[in-house]
C-alpha positions in Angstrom: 44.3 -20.9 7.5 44.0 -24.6 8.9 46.0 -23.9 11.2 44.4 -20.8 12.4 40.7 -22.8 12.5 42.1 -25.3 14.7 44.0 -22.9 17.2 39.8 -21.4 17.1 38.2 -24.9 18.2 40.8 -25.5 20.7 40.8 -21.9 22.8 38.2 -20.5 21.3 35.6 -22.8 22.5 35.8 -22.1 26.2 34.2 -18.6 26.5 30.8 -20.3 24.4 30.3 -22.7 27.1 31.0 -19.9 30.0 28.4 -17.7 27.7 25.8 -21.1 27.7 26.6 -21.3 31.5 26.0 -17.6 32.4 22.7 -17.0 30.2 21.3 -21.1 31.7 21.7 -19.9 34.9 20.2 -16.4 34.6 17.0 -18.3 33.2 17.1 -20.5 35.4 17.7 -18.3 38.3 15.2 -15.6 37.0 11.9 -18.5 36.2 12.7 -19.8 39.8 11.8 -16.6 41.1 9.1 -15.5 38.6 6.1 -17.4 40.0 6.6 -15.4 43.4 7.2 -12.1 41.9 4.2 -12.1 39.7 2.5 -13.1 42.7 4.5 -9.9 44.8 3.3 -7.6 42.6 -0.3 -8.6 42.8 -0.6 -10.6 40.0 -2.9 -14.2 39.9 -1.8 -17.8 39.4 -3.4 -17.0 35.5 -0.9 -14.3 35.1 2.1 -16.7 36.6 1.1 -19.3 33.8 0.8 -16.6 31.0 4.1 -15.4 32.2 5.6 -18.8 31.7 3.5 -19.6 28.3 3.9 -16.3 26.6 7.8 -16.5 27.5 7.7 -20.2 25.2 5.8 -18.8 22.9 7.9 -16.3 21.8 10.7 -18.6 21.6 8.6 -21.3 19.9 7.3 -18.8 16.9 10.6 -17.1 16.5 12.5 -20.1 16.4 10.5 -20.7 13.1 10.9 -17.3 11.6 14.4 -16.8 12.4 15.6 -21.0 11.7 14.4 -20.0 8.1 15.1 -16.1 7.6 18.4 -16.0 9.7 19.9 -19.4 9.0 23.3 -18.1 7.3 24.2 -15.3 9.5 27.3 -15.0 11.9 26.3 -16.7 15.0 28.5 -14.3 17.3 26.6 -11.3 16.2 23.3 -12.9 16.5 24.2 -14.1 19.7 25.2 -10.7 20.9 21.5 -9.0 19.7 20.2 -11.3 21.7 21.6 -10.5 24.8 21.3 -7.2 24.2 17.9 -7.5 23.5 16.9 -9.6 26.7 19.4 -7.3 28.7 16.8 -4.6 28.0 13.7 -6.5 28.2 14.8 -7.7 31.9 16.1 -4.2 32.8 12.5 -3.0 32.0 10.8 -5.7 34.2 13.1 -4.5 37.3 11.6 -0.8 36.1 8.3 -2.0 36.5 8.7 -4.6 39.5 10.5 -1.3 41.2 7.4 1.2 39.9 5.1 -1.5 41.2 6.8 -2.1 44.7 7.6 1.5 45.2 4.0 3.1 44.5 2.0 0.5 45.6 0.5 -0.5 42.5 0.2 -4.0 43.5 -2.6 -5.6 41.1 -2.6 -2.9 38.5 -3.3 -5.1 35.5 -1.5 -2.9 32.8 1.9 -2.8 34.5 1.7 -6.7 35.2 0.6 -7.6 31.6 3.5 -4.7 30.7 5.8 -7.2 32.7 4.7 -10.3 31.3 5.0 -8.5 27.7 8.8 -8.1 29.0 9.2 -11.8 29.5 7.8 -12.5 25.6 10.2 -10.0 24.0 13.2 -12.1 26.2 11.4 -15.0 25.1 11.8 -14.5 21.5 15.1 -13.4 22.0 16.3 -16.6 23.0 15.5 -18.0 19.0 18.6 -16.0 18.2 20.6 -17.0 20.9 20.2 -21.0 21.6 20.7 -22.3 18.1 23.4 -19.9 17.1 25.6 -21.0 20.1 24.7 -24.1 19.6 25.8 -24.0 16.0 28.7 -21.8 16.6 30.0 -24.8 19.3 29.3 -27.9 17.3 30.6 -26.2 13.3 32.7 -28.5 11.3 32.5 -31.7 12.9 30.5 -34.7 13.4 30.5 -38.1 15.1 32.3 -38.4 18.3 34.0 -35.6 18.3 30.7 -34.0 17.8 28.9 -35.9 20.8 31.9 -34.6 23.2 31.5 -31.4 22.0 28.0 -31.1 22.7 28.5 -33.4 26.0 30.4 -30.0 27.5 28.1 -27.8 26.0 24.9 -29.1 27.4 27.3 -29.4 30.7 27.8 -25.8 31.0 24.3 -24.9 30.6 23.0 -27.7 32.8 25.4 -27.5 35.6 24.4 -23.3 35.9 20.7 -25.0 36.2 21.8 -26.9 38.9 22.6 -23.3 41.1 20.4 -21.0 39.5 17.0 -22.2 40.5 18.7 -22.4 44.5 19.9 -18.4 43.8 16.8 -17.5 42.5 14.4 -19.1 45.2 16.9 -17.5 48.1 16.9 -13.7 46.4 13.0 -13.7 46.4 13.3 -14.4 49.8 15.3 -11.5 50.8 13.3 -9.2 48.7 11.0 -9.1 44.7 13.4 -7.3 42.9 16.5 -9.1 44.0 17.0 -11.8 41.7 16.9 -9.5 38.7 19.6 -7.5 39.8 21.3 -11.3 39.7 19.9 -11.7 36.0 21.0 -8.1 34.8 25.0 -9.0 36.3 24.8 -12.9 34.9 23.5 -11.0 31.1 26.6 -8.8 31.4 29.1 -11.8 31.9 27.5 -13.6 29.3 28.5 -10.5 26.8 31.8 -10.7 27.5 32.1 -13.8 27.2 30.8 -13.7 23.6 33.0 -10.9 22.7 35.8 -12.6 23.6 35.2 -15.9 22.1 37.3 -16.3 18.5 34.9 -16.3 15.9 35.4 -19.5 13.4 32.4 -18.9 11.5 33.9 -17.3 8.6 36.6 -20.0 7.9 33.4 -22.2 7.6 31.4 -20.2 5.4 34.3 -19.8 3.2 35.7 -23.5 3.2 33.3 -25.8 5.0 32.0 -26.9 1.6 34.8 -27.9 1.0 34.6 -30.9 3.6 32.6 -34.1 3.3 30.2 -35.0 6.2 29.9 -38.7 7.4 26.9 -39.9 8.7 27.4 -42.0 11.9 27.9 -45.7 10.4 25.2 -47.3 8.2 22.7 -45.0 9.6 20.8 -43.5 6.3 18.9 -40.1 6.4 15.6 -42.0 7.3 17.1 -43.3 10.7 18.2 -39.7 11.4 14.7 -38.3 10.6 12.9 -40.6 12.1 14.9 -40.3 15.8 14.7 -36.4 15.1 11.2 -36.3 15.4 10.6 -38.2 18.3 13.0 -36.3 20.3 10.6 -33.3 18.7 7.9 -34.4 20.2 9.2 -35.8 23.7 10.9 -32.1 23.5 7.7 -30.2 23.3 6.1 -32.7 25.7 8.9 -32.2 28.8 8.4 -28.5 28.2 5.2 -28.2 29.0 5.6 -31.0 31.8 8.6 -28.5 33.0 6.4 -25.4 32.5 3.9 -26.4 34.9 5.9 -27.6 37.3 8.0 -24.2 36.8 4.8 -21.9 37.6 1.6 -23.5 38.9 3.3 -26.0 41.0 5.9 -23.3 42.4 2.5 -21.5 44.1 0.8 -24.6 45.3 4.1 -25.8 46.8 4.6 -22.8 48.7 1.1 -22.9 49.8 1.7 -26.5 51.1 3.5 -24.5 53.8 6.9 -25.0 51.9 9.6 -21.8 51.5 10.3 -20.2 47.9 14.0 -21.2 48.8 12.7 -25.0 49.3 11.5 -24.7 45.7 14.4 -23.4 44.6 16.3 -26.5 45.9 14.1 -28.8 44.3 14.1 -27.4 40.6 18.4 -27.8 41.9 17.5 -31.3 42.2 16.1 -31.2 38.3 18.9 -29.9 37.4 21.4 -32.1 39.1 20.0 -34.8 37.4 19.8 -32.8 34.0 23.4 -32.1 34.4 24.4 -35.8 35.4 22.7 -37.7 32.4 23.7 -34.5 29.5 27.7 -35.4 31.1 27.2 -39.0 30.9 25.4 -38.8 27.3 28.3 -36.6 26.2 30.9 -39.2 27.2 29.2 -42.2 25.9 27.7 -43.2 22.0 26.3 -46.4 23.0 22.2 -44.4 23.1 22.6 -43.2 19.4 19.5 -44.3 17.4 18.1 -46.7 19.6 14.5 -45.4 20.0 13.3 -47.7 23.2 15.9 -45.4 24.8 14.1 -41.9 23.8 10.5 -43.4 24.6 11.7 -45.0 27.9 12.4 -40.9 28.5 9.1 -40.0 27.2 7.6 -42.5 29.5 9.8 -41.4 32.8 8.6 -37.4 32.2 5.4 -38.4 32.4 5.3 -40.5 35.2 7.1 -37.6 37.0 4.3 -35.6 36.4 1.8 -38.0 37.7 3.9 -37.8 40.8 3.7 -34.1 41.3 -0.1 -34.0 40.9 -0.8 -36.6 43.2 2.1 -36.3 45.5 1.4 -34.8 49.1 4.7 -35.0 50.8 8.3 -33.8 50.4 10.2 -36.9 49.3 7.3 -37.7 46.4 8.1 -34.5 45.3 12.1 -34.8 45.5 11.2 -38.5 43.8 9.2 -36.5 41.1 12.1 -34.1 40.1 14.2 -36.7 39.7 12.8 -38.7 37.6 11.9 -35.5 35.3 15.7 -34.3 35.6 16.7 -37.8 33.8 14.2 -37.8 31.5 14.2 -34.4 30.3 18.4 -34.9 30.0 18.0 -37.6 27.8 15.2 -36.4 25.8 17.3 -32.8 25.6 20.6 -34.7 24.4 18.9 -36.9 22.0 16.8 -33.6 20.3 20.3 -31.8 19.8 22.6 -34.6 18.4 20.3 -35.8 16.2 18.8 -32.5 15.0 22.9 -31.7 14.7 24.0 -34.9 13.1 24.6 -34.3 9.2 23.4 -31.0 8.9 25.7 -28.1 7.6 24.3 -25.1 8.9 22.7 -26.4 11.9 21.1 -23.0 13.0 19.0 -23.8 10.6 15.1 -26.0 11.6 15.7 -29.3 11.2 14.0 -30.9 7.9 
């Protein structure tokens, strides 16, 4: 049975980070393009940031419900309802981007609350998805080997952030319904990908009891605690600086006389940077628990954001992204190796 778990670490692993890389960059790809196609359809810059906020929200409150109520199920199966489940939340928003477009409809309040009602339900999908793959990676180890682990992971889903924002700002372009075709195709890789990953999750139900869990070097549950909530909070705080870069921004950028696919280039730019510091914090442990580090990060988010509102040229903006890329990265890593680190079922909230 060892034998067997191990042979599941070592080839198994590699279709969870193609599934983390497909679904990141169908987000990505698809929130690029939401801002313009709310707009396309009629819809105000209020509905673009309830699009946004009610998409979060979902997440936020069903993180909570399913962290507590879900916590012990199999992570491939809960990762598969959720595709499914945002698969047909996103097939109805092309329905009613389509009905929209094809009736002339533009501004008709019901369908454009109808479509931002689709982007909550795939929203809340993504509590069952996230934490499950994430726990489904990183089961049954900790340390190092747990830091490289989650070093690919978050390099899979970065990396697809670094081309989906650039896909999604140059299929708006062409036409509104474009880049959800692109979202419905990248949902149906993902799938497979999930099916075809070996699921370990029952040897560790059934014997990871059995194995004893070191804590990285002297540092006591307190240290852990303390780091996990300031990641928390920098967390919470970089989404909300991301969200309004991600939607109001998006419209006044464009309206600055810049293209939807020179937006799309510079949420790349996040996400280059993203990518570079999640690689470089999975290769290196010298960051673990040393705080100045995490609020450094805090600090750098929000001076990016001070940027962005006061900015009035291109490179200030490129500048901007930058330095919200890095931070965000950082903040990202530290959120999901500490809320990881000694914890047993680690789809579970963190305590």
């Amino acid at each position: 049975m060892k034998e067997i778990s191990d042979k599941s670490k070592i080839f198994g692993i590699w279709p969870l980070y193609g599934a983390a890389f497909c679904m990141s960059m169908s987000l990505s790809a698809l929130w690029t393009a939401m801002p313009f196609v709310i707009r396309n359809i009629g819809g105000t810059e209020s509905h673009v940031g309830y699009a946004w906020a009610a998409n979060m929200a979902g997440y936020m409150i069903c993180l909570i419900i399913t962290g507590f109520a879900l916590g012990r199920h199999n992570p491939k199966n809960t990762t598969r309802l959720s595709v499914i489940i945002v698969f047909t939340s996103i097939l109805i928003l092309s329905i009613i981007i389509c009905t929209i477009l094809l009736r002339n409809l533009n501004g008709n309040l019901f369908l454009i609350w109808a479509a931002i009602a689709a982007c909550t339900v795939a929203g809340a999908a993504m509590a069952l998805y996230w934490p499950f793959l994430m726990s489904w990676v990183s089961e049954d180890i900790e340390g190092p080997a747990l830091n490289r682990r989650l070093g690919t992971y978050n390099g899979s889903w970065s990396g697809a952030a670094i081309i989906g924002p650039l896909i999604g700002g140059f299929l708006v372009d062409i036409g509104t319904p474009v880049p959800i075709v692109f979202v419905i195709v990248s949902l149906i890789i993902c799938f497979i990908c999930l099916n075809i990953a070996t699921d370990g999750s029952l040897f560790t139900s059934l014997f990871g009891e059995e194995q004893s869990r070191q804590v990285n070097g002297n540092h006591n549950n307190t240290d852990i605690m303390r780091l996990r909530w300031i990641a928390r909070i920098g967390l919470f705080s970089s989404w909300a600086c991301l969200g309004v870069t991600r939607s109001q921004f998006a419209l006044l950028f464009t309206d600055m006389r810049y293209s939807e696919t020179g937006f799309g280039m510079l949420v790349m730019i996040f996400g280059i940077c993203n990518f570079s510091i999640m690689t470089a914090a999975g290769r290196c442990a010298f960051w673990h628990f040393k705080s100045s580090l995490l609020l450094i990060a805090h600090a750098a988010v929000a001076a990016s954001l001070v940027l962005i509102i006061y900015g009035r040229s291109l490179p200030l903006f490129v500048v901007a992204f930058m330095v919200m890329g890095c931070g965000f990265g950082f903040i990202y890593c530290s959120h999901l190796y500490y809320g990881a680190t000694g914890k047993k079922k680690r789809s579970r909230p963190n305590s």
